[in-house]
mmCIF file of the N, C-alpha and C atoms, coordinates in Angstrom:
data_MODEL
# 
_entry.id   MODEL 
# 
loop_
_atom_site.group_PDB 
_atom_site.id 
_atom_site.type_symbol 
_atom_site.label_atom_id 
_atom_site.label_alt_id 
_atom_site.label_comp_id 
_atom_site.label_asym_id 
_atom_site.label_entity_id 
_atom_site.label_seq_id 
_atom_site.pdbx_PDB_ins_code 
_atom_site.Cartn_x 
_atom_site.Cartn_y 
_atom_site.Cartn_z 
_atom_site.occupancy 
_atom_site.B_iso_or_equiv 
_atom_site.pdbx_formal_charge 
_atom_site.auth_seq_id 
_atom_site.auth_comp_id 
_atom_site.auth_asym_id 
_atom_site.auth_atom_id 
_atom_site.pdbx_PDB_model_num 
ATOM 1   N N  . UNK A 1 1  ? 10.028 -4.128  28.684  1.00 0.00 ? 1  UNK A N  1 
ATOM 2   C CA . UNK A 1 1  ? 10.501 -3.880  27.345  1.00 0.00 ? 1  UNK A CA 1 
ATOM 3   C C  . UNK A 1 1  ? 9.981  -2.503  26.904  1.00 0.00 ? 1  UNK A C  1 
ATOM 4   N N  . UNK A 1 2  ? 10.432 -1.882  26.607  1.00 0.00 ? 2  UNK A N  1 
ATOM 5   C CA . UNK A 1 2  ? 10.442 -0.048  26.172  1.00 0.00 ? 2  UNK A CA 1 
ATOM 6   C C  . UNK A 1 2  ? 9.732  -0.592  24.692  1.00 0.00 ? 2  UNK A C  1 
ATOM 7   N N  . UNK A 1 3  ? 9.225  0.966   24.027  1.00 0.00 ? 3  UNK A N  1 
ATOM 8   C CA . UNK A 1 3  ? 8.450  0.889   23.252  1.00 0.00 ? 3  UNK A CA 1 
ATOM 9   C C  . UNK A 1 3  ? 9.208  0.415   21.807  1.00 0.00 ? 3  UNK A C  1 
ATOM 10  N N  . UNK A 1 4  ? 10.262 1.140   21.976  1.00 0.00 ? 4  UNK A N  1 
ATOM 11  C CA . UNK A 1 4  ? 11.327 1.074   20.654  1.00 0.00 ? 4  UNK A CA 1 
ATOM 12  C C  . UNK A 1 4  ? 11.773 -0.724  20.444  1.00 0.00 ? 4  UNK A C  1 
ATOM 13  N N  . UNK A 1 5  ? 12.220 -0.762  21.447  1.00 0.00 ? 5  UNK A N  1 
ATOM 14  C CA . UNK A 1 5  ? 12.633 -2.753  21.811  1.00 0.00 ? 5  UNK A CA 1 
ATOM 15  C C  . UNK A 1 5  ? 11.308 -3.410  20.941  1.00 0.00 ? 5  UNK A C  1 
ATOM 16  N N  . UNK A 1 6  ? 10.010 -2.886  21.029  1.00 0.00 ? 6  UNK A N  1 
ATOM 17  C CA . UNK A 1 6  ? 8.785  -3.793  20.917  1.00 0.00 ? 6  UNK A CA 1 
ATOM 18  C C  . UNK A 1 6  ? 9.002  -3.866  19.190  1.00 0.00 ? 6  UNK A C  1 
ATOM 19  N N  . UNK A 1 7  ? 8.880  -1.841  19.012  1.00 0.00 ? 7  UNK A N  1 
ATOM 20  C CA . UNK A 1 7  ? 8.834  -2.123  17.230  1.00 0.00 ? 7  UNK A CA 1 
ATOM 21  C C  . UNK A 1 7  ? 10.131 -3.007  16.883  1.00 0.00 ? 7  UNK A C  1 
ATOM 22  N N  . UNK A 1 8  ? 11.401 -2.407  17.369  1.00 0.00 ? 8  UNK A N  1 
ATOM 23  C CA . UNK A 1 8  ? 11.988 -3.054  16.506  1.00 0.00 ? 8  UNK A CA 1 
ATOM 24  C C  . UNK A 1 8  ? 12.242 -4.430  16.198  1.00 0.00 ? 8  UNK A C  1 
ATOM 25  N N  . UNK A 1 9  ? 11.503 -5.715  17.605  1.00 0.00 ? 9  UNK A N  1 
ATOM 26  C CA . UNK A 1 9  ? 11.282 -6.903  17.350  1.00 0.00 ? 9  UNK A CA 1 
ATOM 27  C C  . UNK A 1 9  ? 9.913  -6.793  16.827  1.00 0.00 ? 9  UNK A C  1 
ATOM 28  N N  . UNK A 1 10 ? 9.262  -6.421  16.312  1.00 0.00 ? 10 UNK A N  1 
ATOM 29  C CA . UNK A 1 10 ? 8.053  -6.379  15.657  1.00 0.00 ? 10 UNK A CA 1 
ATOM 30  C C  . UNK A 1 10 ? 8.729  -6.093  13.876  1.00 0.00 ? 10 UNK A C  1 
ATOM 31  N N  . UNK A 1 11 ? 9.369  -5.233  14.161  1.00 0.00 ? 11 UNK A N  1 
ATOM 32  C CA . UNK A 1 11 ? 10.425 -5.100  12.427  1.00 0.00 ? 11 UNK A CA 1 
ATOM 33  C C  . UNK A 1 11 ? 10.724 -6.525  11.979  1.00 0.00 ? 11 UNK A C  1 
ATOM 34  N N  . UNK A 1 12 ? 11.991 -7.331  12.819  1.00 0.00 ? 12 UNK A N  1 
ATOM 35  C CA . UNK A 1 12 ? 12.598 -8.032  12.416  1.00 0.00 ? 12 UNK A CA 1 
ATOM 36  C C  . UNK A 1 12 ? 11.240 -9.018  12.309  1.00 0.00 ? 12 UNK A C  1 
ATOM 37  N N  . UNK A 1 13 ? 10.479 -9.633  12.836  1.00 0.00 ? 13 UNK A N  1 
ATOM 38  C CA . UNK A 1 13 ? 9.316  -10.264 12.510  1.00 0.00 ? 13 UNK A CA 1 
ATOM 39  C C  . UNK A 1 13 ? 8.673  -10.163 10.610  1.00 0.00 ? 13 UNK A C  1 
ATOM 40  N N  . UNK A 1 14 ? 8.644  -8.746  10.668  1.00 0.00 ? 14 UNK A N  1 
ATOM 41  C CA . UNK A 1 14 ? 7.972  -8.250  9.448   1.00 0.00 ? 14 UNK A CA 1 
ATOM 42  C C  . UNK A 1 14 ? 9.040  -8.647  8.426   1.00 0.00 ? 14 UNK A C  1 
ATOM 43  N N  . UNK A 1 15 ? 10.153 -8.203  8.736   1.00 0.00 ? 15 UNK A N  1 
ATOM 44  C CA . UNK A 1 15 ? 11.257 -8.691  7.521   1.00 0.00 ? 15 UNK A CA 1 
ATOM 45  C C  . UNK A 1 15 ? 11.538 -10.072 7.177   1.00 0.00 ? 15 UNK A C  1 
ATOM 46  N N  . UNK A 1 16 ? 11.178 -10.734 7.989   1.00 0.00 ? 16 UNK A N  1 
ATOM 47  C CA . UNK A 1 16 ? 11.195 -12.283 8.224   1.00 0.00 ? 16 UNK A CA 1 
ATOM 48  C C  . UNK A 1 16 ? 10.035 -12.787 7.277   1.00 0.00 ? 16 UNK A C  1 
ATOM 49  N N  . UNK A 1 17 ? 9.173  -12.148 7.867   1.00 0.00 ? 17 UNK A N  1 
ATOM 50  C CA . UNK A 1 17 ? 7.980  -12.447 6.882   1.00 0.00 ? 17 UNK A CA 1 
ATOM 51  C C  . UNK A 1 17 ? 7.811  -12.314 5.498   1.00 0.00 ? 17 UNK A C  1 
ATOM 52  N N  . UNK A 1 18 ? 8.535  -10.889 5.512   1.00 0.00 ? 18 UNK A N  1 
ATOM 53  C CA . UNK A 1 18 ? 8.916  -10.366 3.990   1.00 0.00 ? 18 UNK A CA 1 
ATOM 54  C C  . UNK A 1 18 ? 9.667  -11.486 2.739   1.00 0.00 ? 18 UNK A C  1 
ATOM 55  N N  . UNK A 1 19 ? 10.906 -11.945 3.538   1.00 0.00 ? 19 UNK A N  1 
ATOM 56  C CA . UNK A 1 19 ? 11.351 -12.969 2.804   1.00 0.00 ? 19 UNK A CA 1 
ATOM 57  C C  . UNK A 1 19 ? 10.971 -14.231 2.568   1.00 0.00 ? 19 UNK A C  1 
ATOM 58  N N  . UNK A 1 20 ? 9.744  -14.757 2.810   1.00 0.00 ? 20 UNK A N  1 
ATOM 59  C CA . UNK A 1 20 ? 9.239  -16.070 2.597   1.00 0.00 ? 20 UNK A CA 1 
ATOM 60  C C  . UNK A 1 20 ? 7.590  -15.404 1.460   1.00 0.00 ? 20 UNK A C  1 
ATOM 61  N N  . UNK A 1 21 ? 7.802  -14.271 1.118   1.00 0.00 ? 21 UNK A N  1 
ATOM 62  C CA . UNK A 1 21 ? 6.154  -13.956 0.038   1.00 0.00 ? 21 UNK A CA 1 
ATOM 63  C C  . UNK A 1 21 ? 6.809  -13.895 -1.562  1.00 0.00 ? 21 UNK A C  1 
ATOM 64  N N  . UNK A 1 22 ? 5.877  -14.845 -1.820  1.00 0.00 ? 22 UNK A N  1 
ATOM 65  C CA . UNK A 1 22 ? 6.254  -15.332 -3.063  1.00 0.00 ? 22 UNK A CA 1 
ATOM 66  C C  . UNK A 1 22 ? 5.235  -14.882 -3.930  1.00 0.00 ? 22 UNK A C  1 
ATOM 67  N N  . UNK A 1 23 ? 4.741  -14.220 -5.168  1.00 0.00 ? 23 UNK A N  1 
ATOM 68  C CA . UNK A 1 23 ? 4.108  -13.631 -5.887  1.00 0.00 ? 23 UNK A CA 1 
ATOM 69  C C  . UNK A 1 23 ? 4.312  -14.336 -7.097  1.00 0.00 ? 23 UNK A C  1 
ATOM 70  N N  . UNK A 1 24 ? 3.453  -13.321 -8.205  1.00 0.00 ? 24 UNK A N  1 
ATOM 71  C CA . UNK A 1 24 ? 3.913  -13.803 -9.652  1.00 0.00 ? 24 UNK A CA 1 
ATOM 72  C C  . UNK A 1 24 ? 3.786  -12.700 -10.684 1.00 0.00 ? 24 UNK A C  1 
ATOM 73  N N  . UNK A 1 25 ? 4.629  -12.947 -11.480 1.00 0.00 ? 25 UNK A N  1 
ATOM 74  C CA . UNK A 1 25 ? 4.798  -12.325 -12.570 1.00 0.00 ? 25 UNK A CA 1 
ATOM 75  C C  . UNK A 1 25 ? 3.328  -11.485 -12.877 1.00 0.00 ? 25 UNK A C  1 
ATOM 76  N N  . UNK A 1 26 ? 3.804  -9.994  -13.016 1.00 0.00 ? 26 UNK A N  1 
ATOM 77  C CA . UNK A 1 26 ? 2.533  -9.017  -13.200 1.00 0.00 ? 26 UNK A CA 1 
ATOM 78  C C  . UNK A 1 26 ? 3.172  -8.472  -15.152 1.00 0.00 ? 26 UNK A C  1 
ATOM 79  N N  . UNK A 1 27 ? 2.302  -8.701  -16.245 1.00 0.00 ? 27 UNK A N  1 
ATOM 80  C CA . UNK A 1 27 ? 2.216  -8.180  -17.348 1.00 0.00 ? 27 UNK A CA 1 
ATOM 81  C C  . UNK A 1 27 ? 1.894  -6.732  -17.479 1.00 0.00 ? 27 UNK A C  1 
ATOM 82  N N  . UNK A 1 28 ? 2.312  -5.533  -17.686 1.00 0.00 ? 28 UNK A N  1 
ATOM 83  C CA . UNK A 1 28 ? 1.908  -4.849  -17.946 1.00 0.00 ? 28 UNK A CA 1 
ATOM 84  C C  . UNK A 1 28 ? 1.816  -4.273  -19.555 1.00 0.00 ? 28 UNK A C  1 
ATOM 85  N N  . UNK A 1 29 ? 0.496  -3.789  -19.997 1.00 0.00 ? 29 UNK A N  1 
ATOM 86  C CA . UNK A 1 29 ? 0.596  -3.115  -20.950 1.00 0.00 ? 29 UNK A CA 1 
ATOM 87  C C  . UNK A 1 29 ? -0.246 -1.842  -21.300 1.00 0.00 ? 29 UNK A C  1 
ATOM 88  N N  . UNK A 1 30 ? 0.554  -1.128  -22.653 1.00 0.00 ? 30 UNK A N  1 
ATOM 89  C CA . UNK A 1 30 ? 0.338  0.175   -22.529 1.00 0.00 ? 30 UNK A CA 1 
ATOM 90  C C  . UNK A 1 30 ? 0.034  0.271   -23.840 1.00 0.00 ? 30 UNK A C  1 
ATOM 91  N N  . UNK A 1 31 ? -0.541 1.517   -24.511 1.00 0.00 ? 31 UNK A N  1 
ATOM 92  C CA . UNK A 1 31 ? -1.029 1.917   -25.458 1.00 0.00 ? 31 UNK A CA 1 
ATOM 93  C C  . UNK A 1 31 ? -0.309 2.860   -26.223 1.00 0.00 ? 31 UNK A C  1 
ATOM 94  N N  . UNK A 1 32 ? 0.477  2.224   -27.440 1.00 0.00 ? 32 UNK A N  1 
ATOM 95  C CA . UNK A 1 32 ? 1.530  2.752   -28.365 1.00 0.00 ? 32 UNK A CA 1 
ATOM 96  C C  . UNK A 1 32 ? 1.188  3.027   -29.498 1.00 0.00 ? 32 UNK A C  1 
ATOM 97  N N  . UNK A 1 33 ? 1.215  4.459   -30.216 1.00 0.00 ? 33 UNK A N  1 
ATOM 98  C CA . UNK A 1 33 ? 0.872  4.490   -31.664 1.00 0.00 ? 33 UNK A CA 1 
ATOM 99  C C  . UNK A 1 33 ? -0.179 3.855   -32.061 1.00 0.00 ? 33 UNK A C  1 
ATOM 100 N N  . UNK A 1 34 ? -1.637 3.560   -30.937 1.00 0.00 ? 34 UNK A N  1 
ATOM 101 C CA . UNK A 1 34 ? -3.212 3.540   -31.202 1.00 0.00 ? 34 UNK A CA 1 
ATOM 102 C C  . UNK A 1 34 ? -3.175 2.417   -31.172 1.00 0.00 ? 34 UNK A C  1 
ATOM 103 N N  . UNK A 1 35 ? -2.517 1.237   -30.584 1.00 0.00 ? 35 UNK A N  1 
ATOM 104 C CA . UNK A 1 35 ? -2.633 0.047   -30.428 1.00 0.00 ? 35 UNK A CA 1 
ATOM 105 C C  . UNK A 1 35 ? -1.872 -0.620  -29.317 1.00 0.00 ? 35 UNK A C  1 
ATOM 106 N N  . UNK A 1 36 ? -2.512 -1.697  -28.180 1.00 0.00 ? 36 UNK A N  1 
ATOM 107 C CA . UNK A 1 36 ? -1.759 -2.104  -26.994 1.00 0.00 ? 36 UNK A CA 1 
ATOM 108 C C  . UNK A 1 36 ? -0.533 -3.258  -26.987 1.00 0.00 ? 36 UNK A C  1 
ATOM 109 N N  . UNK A 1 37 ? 0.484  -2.983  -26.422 1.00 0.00 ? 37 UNK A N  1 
ATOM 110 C CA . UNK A 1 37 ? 1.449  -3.804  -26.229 1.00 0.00 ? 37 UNK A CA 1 
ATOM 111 C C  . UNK A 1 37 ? 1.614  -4.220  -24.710 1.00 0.00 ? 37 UNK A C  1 
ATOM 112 N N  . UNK A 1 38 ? 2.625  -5.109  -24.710 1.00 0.00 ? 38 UNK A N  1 
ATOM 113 C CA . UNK A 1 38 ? 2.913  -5.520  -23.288 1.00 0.00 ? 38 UNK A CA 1 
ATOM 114 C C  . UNK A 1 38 ? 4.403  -4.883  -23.503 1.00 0.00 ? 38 UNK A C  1 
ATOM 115 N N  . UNK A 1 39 ? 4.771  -4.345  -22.122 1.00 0.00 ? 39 UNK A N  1 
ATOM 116 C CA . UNK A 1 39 ? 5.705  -3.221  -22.140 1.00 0.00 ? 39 UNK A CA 1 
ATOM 117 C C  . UNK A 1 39 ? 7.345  -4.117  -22.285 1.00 0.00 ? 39 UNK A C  1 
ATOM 118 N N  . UNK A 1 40 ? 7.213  -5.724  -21.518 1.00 0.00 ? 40 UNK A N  1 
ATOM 119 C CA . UNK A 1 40 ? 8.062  -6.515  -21.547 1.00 0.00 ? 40 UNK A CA 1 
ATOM 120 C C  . UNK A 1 40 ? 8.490  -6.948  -23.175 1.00 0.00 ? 40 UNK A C  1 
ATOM 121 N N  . UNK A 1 41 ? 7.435  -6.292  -24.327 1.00 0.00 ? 41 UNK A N  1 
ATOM 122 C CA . UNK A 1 41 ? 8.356  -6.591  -25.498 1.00 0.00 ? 41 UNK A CA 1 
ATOM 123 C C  . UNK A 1 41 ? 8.726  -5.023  -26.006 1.00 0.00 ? 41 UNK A C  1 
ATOM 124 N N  . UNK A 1 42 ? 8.992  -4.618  -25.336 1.00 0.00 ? 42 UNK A N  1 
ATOM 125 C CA . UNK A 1 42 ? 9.666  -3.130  -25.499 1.00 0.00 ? 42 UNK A CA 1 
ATOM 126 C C  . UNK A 1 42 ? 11.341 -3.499  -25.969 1.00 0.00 ? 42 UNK A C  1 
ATOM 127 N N  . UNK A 1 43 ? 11.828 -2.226  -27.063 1.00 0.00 ? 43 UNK A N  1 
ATOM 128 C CA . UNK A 1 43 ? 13.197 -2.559  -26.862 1.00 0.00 ? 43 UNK A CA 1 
ATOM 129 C C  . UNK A 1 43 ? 13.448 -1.679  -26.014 1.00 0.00 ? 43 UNK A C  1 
ATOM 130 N N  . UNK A 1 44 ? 14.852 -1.376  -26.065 1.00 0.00 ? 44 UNK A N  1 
ATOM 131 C CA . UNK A 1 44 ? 15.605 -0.896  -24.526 1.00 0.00 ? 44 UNK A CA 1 
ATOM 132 C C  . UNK A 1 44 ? 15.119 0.881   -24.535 1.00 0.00 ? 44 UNK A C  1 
ATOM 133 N N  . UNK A 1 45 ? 15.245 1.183   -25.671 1.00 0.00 ? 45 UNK A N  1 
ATOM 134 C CA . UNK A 1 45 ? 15.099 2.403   -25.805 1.00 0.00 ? 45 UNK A CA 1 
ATOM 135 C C  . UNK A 1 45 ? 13.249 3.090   -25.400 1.00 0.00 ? 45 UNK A C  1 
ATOM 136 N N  . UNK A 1 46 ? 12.256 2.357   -25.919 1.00 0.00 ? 46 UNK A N  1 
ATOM 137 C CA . UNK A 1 46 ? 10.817 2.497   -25.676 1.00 0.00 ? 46 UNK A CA 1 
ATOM 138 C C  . UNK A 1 46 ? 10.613 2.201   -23.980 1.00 0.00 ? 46 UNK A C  1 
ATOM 139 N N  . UNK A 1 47 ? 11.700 1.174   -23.440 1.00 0.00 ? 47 UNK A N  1 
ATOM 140 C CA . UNK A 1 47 ? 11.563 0.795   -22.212 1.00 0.00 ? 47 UNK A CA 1 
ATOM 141 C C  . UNK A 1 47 ? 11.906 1.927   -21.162 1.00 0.00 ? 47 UNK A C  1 
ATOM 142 N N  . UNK A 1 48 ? 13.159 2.559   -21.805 1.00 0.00 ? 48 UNK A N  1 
ATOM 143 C CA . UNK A 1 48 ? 13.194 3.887   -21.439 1.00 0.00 ? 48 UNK A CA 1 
ATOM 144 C C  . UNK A 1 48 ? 12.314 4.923   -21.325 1.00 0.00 ? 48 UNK A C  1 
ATOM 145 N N  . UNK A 1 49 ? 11.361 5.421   -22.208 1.00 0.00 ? 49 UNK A N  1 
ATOM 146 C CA . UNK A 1 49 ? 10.620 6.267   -22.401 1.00 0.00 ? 49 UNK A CA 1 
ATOM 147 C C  . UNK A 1 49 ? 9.628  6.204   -21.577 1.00 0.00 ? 49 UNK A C  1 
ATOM 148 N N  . UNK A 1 50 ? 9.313  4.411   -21.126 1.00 0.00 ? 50 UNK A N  1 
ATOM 149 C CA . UNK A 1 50 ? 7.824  4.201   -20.780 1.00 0.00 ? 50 UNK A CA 1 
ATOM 150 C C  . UNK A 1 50 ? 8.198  4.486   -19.118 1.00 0.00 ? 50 UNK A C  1 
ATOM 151 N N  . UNK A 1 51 ? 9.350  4.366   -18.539 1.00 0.00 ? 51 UNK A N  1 
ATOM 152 C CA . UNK A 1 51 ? 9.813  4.392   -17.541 1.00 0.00 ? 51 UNK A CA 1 
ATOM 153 C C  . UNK A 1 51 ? 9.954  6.396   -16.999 1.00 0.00 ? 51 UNK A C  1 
ATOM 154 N N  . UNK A 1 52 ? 9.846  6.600   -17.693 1.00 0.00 ? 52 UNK A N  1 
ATOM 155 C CA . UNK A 1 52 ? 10.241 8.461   -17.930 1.00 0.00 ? 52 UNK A CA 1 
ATOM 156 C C  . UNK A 1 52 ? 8.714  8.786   -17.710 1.00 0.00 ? 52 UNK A C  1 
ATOM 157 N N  . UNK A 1 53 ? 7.728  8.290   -18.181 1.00 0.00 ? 53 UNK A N  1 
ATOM 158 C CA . UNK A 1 53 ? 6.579  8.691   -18.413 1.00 0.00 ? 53 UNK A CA 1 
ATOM 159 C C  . UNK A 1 53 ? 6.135  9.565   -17.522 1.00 0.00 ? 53 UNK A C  1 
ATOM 160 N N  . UNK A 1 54 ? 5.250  10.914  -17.192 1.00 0.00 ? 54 UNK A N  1 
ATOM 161 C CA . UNK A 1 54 ? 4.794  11.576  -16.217 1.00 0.00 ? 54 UNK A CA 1 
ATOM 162 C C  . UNK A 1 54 ? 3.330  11.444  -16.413 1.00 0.00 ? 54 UNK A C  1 
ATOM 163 N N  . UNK A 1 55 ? 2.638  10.820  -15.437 1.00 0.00 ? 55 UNK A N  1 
ATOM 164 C CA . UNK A 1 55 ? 1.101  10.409  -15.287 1.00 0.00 ? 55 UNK A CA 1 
ATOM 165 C C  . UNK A 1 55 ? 0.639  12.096  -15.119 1.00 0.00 ? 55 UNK A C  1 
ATOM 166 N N  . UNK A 1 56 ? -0.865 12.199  -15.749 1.00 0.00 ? 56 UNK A N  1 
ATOM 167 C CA . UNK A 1 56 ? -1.889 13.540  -15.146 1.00 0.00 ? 56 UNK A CA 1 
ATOM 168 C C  . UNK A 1 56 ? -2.514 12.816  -14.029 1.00 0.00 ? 56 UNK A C  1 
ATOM 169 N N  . UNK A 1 57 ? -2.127 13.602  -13.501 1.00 0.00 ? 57 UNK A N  1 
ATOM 170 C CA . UNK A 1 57 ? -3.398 13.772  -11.608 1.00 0.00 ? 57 UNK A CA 1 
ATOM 171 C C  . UNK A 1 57 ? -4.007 14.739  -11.909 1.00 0.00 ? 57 UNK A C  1 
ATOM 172 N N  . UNK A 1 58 ? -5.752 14.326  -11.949 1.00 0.00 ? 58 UNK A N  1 
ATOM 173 C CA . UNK A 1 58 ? -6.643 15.248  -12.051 1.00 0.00 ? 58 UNK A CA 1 
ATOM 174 C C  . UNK A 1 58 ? -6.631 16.530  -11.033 1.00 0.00 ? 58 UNK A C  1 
ATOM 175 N N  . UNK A 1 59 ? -6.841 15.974  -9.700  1.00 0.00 ? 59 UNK A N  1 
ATOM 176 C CA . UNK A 1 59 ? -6.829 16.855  -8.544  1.00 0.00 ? 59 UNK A CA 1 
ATOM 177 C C  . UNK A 1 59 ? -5.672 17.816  -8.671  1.00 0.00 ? 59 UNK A C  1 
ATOM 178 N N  . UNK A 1 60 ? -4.703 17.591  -8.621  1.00 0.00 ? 60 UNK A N  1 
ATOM 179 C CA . UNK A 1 60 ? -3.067 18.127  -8.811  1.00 0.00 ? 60 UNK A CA 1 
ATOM 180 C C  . UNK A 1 60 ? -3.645 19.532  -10.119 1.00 0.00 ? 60 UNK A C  1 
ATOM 181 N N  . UNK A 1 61 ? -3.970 18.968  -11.057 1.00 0.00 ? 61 UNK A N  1 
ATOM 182 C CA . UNK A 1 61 ? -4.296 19.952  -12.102 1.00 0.00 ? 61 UNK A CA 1 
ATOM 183 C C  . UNK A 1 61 ? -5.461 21.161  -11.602 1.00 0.00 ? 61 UNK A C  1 
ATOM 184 N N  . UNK A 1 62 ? -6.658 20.481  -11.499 1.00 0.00 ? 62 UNK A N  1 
ATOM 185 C CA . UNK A 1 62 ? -7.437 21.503  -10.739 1.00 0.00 ? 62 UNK A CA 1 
ATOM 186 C C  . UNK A 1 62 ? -7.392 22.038  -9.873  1.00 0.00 ? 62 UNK A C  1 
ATOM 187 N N  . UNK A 1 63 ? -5.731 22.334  -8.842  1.00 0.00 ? 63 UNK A N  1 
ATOM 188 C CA . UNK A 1 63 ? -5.579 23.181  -7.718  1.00 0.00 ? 63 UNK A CA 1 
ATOM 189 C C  . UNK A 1 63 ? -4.619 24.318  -8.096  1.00 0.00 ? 63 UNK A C  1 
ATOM 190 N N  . UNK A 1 64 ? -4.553 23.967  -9.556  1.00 0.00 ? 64 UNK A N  1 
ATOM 191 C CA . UNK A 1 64 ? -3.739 24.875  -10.394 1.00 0.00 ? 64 UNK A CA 1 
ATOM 192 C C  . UNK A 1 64 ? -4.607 26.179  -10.577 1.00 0.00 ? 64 UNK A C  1 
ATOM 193 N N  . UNK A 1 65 ? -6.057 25.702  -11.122 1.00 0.00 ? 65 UNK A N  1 
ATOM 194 C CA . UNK A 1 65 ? -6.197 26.518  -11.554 1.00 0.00 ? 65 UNK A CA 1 
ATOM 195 C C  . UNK A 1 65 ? -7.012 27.881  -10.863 1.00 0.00 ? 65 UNK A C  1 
# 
């Protein structure tokens, strides 16, 4: 069996696996106008914004300068 044959029955394994992981519901919340919400009672429009958001990376900044 060649190397490629191995991953790619090693893939279909993983995808197999993939479809039987069952998790749960993750809450997130964020800090709006000096007080925290959970982002799931956002209306559509704030849901937008929070989704737009651009995080600071410290490192990223200090190779700026």
């Amino acid at each position: 069996m060649t190397e490629r044959e191995k991953l790619e029955k090693r893939l279909e394994q993983l995808k197999s696996e993939l479809e039987n992981v069952k998790g749960e519901k993750c809450e997130v919340w964020t800090r709006v106008m000096g007080y925290h919400r959970p982002v799931s009672e956002f209306n559509r429009g704030k849901k937008s914004e929070f989704k737009e958001r651009v995080y600071f990376k410290e490192d990223v900044a200090l190779k700026r300068l």
